[in-house]
Kinemage of the C-alpha trace (Angstrom):
@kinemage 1
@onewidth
@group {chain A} dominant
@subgroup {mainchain}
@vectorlist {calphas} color= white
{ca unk a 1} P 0.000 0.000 0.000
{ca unk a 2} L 1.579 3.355 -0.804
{ca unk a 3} L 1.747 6.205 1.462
{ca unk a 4} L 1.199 9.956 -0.327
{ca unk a 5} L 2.904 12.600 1.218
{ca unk a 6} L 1.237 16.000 2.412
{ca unk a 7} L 2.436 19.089 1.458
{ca unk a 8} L 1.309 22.503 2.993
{ca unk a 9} L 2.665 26.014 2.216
{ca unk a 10} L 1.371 28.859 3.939
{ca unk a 11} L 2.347 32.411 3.722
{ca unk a 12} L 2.652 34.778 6.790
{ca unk a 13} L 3.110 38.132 5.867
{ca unk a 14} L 4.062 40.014 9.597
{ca unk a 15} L 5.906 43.359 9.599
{ca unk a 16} L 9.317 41.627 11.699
{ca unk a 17} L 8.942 38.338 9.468
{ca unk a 18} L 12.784 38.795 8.007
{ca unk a 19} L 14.121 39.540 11.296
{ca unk a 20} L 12.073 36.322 12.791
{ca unk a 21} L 13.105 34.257 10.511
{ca unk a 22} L 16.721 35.003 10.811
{ca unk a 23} L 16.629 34.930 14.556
{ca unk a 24} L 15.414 31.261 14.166
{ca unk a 25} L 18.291 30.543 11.116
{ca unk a 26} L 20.444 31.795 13.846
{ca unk a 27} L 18.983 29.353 16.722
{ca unk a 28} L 19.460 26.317 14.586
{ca unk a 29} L 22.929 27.248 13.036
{ca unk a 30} L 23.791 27.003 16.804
{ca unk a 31} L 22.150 23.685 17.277
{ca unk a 32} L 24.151 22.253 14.562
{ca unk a 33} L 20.494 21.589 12.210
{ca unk a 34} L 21.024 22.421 8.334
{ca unk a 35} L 20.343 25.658 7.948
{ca unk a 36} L 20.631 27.439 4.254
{ca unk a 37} L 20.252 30.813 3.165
{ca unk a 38} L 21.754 34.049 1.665
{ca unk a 39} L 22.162 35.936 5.631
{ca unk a 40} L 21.943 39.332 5.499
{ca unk a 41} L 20.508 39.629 1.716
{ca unk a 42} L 17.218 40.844 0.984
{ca unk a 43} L 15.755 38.057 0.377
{ca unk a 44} L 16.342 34.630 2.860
{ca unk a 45} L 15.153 31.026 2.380
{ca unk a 46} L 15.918 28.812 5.256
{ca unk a 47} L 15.195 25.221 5.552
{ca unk a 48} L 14.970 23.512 8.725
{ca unk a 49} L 14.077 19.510 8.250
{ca unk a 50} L 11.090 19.700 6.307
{ca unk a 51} L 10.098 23.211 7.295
{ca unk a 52} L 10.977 25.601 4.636
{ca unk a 53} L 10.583 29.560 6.100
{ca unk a 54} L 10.880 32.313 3.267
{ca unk a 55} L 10.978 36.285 3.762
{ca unk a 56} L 11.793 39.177 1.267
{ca unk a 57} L 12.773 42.524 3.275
């Protein structure tokens, strides 16, 4: 019997979002989790597992 995977996105649009989601980029670079993304650009992607947060300042 096969299994299908769920996928959700969801966009938050919050006036801090780019600062939130490199304060939690920073918490799991620290906790040694795979963390990618351009830093400081204006625009960040950061994948944690299978949680994917985006932002563009």
């Amino acid at each position: 019997m096969s299994t299908s995977l769920l996928t959700a996105k969801t966009r938050i649009a919050l006036p801090d979002s780019a600062t939130l989601i490199k304060q939690a980029a920073a918490f799991y670079r620290e906790h040694d989790c795979d963390v990618t993304g351009d830093g400081e650009q204006t625009r960040i992607s950061v994948s944690i597992g299978h949680i994917q947060l985006s932002s563009t300042d």
